[in-house]
TORSEDREN-439363 format. One record per residue: residue in one letter; chain; x, y, z of N, C-alpha, C in turn. Coordinates in steps of 0.2 Angstrom, whole numbers, plus 5000, padded with zeros to 4 digits. Layout:
REM TORSEDREN-439363
{res:A	chain:A	n.x:X	n.y:Y	n.z:Z	ca.x:X	ca.y:Y	ca.z:Z	c.x:X	c.y:Y	c.z:Z}
...
***
This chain:
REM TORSEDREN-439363
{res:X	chain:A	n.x:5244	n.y:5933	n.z:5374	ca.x:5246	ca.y:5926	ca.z:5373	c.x:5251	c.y:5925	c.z:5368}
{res:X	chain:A	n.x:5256	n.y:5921	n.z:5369	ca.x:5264	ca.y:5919	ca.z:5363	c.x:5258	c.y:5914	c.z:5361}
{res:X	chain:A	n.x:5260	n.y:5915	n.z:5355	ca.x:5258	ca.y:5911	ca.z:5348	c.x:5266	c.y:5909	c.z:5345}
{res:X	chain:A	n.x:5266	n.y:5903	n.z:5342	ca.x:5273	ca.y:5902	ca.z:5338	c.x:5271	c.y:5904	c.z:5331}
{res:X	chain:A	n.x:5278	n.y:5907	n.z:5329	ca.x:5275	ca.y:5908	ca.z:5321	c.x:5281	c.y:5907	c.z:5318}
{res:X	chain:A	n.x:5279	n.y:5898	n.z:5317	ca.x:5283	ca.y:5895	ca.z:5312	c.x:5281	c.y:5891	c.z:5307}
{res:X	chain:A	n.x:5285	n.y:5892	n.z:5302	ca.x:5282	ca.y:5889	ca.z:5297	c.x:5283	c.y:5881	c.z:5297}
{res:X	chain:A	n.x:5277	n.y:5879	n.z:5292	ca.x:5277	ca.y:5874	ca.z:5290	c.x:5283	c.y:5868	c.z:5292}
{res:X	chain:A	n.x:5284	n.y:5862	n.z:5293	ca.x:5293	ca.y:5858	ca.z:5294	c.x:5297	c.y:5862	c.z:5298}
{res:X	chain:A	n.x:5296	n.y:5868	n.z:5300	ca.x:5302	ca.y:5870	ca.z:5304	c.x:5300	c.y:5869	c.z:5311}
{res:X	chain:A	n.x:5303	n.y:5871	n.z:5316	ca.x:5301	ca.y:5869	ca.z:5321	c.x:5306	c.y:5866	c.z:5325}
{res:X	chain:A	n.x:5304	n.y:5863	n.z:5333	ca.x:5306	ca.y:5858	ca.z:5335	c.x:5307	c.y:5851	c.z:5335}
{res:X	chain:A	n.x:5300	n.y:5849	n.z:5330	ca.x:5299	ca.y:5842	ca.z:5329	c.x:5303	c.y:5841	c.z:5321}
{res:X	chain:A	n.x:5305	n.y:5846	n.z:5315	ca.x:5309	ca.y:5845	ca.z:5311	c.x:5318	c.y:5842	c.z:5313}
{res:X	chain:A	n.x:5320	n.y:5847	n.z:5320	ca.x:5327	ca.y:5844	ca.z:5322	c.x:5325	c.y:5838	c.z:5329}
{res:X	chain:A	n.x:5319	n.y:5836	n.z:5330	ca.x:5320	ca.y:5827	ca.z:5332	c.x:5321	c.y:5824	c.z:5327}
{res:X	chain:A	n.x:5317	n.y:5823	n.z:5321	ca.x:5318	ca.y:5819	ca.z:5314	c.x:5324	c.y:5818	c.z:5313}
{res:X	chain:A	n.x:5326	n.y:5823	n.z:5314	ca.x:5332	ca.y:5824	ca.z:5310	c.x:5338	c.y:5817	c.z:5315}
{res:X	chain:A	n.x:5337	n.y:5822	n.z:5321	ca.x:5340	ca.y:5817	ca.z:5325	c.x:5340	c.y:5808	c.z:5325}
{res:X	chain:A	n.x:5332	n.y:5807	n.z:5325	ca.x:5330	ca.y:5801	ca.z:5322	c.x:5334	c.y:5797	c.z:5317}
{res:X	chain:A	n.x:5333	n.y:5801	n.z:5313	ca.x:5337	ca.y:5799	ca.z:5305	c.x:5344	c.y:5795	c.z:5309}
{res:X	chain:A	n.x:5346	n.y:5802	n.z:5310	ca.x:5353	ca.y:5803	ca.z:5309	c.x:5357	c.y:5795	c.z:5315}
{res:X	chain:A	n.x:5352	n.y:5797	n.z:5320	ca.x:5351	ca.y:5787	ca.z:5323	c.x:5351	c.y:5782	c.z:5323}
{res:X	chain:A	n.x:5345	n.y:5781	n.z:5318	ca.x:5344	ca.y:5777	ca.z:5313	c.x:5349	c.y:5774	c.z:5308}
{res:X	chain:A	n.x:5353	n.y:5778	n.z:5306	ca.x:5358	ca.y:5776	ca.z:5300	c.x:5364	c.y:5778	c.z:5302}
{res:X	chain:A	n.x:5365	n.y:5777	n.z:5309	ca.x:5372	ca.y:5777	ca.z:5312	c.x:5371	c.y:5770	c.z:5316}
{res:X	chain:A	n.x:5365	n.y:5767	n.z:5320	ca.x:5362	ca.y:5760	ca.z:5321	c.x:5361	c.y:5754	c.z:5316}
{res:X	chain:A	n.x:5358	n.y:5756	n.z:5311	ca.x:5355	ca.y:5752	ca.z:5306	c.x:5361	c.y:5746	c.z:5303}
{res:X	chain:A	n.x:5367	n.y:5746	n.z:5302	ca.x:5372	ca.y:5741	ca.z:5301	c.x:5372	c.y:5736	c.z:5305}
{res:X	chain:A	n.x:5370	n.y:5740	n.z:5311	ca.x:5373	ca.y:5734	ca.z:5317	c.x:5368	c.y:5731	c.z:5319}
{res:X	chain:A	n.x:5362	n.y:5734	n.z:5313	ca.x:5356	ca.y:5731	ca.z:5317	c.x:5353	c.y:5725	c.z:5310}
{res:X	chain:A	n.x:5355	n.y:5727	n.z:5306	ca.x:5354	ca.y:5721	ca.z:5298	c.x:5357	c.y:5714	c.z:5301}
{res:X	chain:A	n.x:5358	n.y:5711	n.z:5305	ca.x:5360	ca.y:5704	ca.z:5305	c.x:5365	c.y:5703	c.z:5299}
{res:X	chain:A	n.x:5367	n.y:5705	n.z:5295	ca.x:5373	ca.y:5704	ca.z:5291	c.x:5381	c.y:5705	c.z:5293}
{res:X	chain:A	n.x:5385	n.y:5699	n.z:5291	ca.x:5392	ca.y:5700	ca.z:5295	c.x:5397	c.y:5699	c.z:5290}
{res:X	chain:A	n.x:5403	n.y:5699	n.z:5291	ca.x:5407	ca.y:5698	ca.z:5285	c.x:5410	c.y:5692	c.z:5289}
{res:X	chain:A	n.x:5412	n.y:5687	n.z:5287	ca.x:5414	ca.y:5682	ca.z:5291	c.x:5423	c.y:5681	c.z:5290}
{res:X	chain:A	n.x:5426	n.y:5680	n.z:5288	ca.x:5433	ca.y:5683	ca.z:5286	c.x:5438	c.y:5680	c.z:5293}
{res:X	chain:A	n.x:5445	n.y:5677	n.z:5287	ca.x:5449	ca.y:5674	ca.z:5291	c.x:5457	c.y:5680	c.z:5294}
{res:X	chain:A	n.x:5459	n.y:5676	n.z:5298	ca.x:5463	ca.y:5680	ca.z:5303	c.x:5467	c.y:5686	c.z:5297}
{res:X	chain:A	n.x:5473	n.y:5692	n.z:5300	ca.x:5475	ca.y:5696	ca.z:5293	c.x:5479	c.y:5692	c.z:5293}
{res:X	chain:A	n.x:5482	n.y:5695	n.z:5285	ca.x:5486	ca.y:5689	ca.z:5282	c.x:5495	c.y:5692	c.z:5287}
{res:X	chain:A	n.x:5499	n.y:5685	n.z:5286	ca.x:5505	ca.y:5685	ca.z:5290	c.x:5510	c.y:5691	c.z:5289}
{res:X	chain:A	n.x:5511	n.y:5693	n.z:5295	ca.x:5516	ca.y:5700	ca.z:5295	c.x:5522	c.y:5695	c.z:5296}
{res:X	chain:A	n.x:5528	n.y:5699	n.z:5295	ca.x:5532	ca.y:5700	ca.z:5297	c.x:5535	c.y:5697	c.z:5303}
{res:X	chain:A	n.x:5535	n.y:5688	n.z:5307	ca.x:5537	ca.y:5687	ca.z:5312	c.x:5544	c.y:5681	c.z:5313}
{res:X	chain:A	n.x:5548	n.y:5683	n.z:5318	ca.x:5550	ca.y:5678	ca.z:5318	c.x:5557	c.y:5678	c.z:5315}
{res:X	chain:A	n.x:5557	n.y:5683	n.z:5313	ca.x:5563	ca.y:5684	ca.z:5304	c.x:5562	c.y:5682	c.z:5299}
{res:X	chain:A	n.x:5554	n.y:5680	n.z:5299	ca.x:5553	ca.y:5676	ca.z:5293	c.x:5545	c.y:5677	c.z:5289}
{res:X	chain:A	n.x:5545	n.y:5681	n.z:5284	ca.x:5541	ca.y:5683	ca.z:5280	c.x:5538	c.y:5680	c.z:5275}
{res:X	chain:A	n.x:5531	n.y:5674	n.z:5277	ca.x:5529	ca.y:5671	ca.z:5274	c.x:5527	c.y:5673	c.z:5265}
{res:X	chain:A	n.x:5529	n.y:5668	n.z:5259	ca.x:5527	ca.y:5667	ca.z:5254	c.x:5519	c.y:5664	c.z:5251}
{res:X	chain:A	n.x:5519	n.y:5668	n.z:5247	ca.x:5511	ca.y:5666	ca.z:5242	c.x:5511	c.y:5661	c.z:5238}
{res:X	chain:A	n.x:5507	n.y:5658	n.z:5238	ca.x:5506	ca.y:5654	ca.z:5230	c.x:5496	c.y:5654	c.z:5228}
{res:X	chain:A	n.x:5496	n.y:5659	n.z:5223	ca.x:5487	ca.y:5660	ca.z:5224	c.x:5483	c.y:5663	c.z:5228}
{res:X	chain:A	n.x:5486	n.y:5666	n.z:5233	ca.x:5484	ca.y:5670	ca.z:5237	c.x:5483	c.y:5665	c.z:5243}
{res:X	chain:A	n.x:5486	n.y:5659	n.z:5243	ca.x:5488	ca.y:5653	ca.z:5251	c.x:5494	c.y:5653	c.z:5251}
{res:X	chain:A	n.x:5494	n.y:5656	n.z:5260	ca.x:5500	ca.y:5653	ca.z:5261	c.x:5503	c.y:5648	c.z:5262}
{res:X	chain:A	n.x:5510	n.y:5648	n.z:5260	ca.x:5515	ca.y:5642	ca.z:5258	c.x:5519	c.y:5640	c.z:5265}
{res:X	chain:A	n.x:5518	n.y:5632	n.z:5263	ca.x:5522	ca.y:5629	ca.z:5269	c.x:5526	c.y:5627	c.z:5266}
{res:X	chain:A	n.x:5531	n.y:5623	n.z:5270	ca.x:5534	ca.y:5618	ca.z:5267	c.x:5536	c.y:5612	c.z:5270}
{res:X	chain:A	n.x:5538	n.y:5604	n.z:5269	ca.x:5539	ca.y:5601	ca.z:5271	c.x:5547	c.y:5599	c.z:5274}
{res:X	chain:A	n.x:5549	n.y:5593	n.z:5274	ca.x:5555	ca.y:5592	ca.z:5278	c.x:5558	c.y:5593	c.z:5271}
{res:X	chain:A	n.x:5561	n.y:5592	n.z:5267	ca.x:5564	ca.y:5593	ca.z:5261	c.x:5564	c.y:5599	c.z:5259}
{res:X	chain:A	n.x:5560	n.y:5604	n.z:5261	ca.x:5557	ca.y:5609	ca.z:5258	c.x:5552	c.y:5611	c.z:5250}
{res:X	chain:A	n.x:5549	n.y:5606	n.z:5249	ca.x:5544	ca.y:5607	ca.z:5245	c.x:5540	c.y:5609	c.z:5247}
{res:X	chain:A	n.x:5537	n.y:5615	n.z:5244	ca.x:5531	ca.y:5618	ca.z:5246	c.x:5524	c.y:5617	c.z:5242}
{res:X	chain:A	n.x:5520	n.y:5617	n.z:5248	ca.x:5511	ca.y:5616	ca.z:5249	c.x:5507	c.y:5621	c.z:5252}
{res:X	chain:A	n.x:5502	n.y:5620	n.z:5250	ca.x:5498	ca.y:5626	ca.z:5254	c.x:5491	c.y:5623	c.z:5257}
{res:X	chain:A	n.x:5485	n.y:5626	n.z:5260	ca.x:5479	ca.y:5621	ca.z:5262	c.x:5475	c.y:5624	c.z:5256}
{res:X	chain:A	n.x:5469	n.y:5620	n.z:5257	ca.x:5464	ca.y:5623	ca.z:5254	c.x:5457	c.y:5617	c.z:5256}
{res:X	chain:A	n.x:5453	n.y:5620	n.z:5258	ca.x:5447	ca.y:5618	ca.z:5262	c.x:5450	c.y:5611	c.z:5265}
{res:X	chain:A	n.x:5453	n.y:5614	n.z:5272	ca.x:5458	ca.y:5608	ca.z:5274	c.x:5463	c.y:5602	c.z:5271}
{res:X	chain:A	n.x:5462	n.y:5604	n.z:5265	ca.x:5467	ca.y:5599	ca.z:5262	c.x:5474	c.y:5602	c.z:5257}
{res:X	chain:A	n.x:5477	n.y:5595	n.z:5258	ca.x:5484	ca.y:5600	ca.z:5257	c.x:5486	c.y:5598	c.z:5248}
{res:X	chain:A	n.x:5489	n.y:5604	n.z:5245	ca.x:5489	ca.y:5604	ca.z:5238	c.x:5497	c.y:5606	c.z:5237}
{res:X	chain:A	n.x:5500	n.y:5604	n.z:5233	ca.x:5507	ca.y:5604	ca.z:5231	c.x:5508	c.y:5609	c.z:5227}
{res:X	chain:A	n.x:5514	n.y:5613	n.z:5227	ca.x:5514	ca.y:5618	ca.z:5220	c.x:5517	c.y:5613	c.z:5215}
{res:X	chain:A	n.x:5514	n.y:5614	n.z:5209	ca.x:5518	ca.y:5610	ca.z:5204	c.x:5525	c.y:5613	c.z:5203}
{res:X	chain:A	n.x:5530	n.y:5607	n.z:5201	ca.x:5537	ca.y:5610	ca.z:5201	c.x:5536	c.y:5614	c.z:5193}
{res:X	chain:A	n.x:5534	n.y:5611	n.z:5190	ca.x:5531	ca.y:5613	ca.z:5181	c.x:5528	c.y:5623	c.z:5183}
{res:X	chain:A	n.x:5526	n.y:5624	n.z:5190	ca.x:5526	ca.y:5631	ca.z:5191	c.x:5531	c.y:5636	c.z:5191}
{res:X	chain:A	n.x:5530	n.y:5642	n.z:5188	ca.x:5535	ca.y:5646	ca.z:5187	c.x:5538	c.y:5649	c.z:5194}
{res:X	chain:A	n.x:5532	n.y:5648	n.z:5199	ca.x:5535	ca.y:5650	ca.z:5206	c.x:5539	c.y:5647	c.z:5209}
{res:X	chain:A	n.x:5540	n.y:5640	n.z:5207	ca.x:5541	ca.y:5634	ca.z:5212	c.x:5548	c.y:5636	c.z:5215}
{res:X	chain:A	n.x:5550	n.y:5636	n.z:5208	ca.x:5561	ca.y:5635	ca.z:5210	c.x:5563	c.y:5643	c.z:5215}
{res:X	chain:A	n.x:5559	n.y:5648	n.z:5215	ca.x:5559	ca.y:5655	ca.z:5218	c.x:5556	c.y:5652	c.z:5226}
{res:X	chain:A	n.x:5551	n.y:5647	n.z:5228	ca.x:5548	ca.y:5646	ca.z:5233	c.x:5553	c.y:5641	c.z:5237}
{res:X	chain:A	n.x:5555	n.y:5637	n.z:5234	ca.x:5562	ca.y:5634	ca.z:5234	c.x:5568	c.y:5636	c.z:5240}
{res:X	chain:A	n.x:5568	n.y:5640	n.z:5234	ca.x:5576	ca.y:5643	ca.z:5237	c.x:5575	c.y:5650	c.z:5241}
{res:X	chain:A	n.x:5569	n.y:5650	n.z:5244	ca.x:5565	ca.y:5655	ca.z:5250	c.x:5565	c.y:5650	c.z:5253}
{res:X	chain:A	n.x:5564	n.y:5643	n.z:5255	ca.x:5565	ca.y:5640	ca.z:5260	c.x:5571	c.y:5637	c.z:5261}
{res:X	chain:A	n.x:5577	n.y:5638	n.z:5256	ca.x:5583	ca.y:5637	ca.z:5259	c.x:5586	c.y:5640	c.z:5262}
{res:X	chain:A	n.x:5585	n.y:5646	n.z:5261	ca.x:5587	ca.y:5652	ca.z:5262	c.x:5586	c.y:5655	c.z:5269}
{res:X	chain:A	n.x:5580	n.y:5654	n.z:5274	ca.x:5574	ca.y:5657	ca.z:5276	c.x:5572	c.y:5652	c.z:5281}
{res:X	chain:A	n.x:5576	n.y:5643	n.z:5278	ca.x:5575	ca.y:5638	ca.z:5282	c.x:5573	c.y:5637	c.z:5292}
{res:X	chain:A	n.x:5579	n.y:5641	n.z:5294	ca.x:5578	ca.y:5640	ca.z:5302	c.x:5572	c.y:5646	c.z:5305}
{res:X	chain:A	n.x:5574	n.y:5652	n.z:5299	ca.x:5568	ca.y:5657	ca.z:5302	c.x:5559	c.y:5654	c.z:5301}
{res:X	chain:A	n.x:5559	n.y:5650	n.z:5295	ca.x:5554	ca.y:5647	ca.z:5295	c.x:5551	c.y:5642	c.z:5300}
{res:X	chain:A	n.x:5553	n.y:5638	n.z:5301	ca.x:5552	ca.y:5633	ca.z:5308	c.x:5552	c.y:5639	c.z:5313}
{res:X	chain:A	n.x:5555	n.y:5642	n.z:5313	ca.x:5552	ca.y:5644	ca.z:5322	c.x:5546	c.y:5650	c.z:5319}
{res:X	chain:A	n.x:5543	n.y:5653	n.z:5314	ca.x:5535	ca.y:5656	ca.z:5313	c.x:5533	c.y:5650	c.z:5313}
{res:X	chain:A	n.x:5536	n.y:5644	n.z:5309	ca.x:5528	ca.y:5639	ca.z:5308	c.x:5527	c.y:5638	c.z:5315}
{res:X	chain:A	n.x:5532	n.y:5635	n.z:5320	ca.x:5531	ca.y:5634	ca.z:5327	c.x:5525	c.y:5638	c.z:5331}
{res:X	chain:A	n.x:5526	n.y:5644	n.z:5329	ca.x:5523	ca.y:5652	ca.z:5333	c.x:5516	c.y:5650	c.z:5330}
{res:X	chain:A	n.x:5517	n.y:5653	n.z:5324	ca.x:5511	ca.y:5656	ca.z:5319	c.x:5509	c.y:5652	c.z:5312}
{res:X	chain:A	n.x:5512	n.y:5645	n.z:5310	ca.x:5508	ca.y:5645	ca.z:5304	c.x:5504	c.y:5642	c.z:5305}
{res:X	chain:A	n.x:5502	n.y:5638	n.z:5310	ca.x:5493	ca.y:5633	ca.z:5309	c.x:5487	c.y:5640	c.z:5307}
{res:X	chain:A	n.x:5489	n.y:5645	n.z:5312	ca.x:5483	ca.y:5649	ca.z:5311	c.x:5481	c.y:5651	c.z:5305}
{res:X	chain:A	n.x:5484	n.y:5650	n.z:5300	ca.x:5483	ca.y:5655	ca.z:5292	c.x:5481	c.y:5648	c.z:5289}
{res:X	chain:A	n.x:5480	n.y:5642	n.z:5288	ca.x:5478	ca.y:5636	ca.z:5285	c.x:5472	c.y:5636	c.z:5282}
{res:X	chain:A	n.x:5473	n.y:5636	n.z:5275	ca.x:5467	ca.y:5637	ca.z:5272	c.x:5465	c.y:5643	c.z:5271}
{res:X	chain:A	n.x:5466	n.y:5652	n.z:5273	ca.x:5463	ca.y:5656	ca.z:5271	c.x:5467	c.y:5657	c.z:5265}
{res:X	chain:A	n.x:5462	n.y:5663	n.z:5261	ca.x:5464	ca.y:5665	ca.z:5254	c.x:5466	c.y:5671	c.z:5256}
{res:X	chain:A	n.x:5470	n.y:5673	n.z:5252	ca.x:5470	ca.y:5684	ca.z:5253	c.x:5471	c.y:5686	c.z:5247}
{res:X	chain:A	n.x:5467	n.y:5689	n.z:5244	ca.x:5465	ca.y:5690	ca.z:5238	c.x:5471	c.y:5696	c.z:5234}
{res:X	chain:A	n.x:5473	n.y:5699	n.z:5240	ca.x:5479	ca.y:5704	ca.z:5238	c.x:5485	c.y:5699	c.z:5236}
{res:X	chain:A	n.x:5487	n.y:5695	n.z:5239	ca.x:5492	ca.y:5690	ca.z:5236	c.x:5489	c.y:5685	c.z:5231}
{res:X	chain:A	n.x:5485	n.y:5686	n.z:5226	ca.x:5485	ca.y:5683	ca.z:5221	c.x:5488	c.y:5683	c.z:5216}
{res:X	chain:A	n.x:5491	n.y:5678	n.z:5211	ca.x:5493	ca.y:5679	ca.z:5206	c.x:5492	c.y:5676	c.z:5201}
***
């Protein structure tokens, strides 16, 4: 008669567990109900025109070119007394026609989010 002779935890049912586990904590993320909730990435390169920061929001501008940013849908003015102002300025002088045709494309989308890597 075959008799198994093995010891103790070793075996066949040592490499299911193992499997087990290993399913378990390759499932177990997507199984926590937790999400990261998180706004679109922040604006590349479109258009010829490479959006500017102010506090990690991006910068619009209006018809004169002063520049605004959102924040929890509402719209906040960069103080000209800002040491960015005069530099975001003459980025939209500059950068004028390339901008209107992104904001046309792409700027509503980014309104209101923050991106913490362009803070300053």
């Amino acid at each position: 008669m075959w008799k198994w002779n093995v010891q103790p935890g070793h075996g066949p049912m040592r490499h299911a567990r193992r499997l087990a586990l290993a399913a378990l904590l390759v499932v177990a993320p997507a199984l926590s109900g937790c999400y990261v909730e998180d706004g679109p990435p922040p604006p590349e390169y479109a258009e010829g025109y490479q959006p500017q920061y102010y506090d990690g929001y991006v910068v619009y501008y209006d018809a004169v070119g002063r520049p605004y940013y959102y924040v929890n849908g509402g719209v906040y003015w960069v103080p000209p007394a800002s040491p960015l102002y005069i530099g975001l300025v003459n980025h939209w002088r500059y950068y004028r026609p390339a901008y209107h045709r992104w904001y046309a494309h792409y700027g509503a989308r980014y309104r209101g989010y923050r991106y913490p890597a362009y803070r300053r």
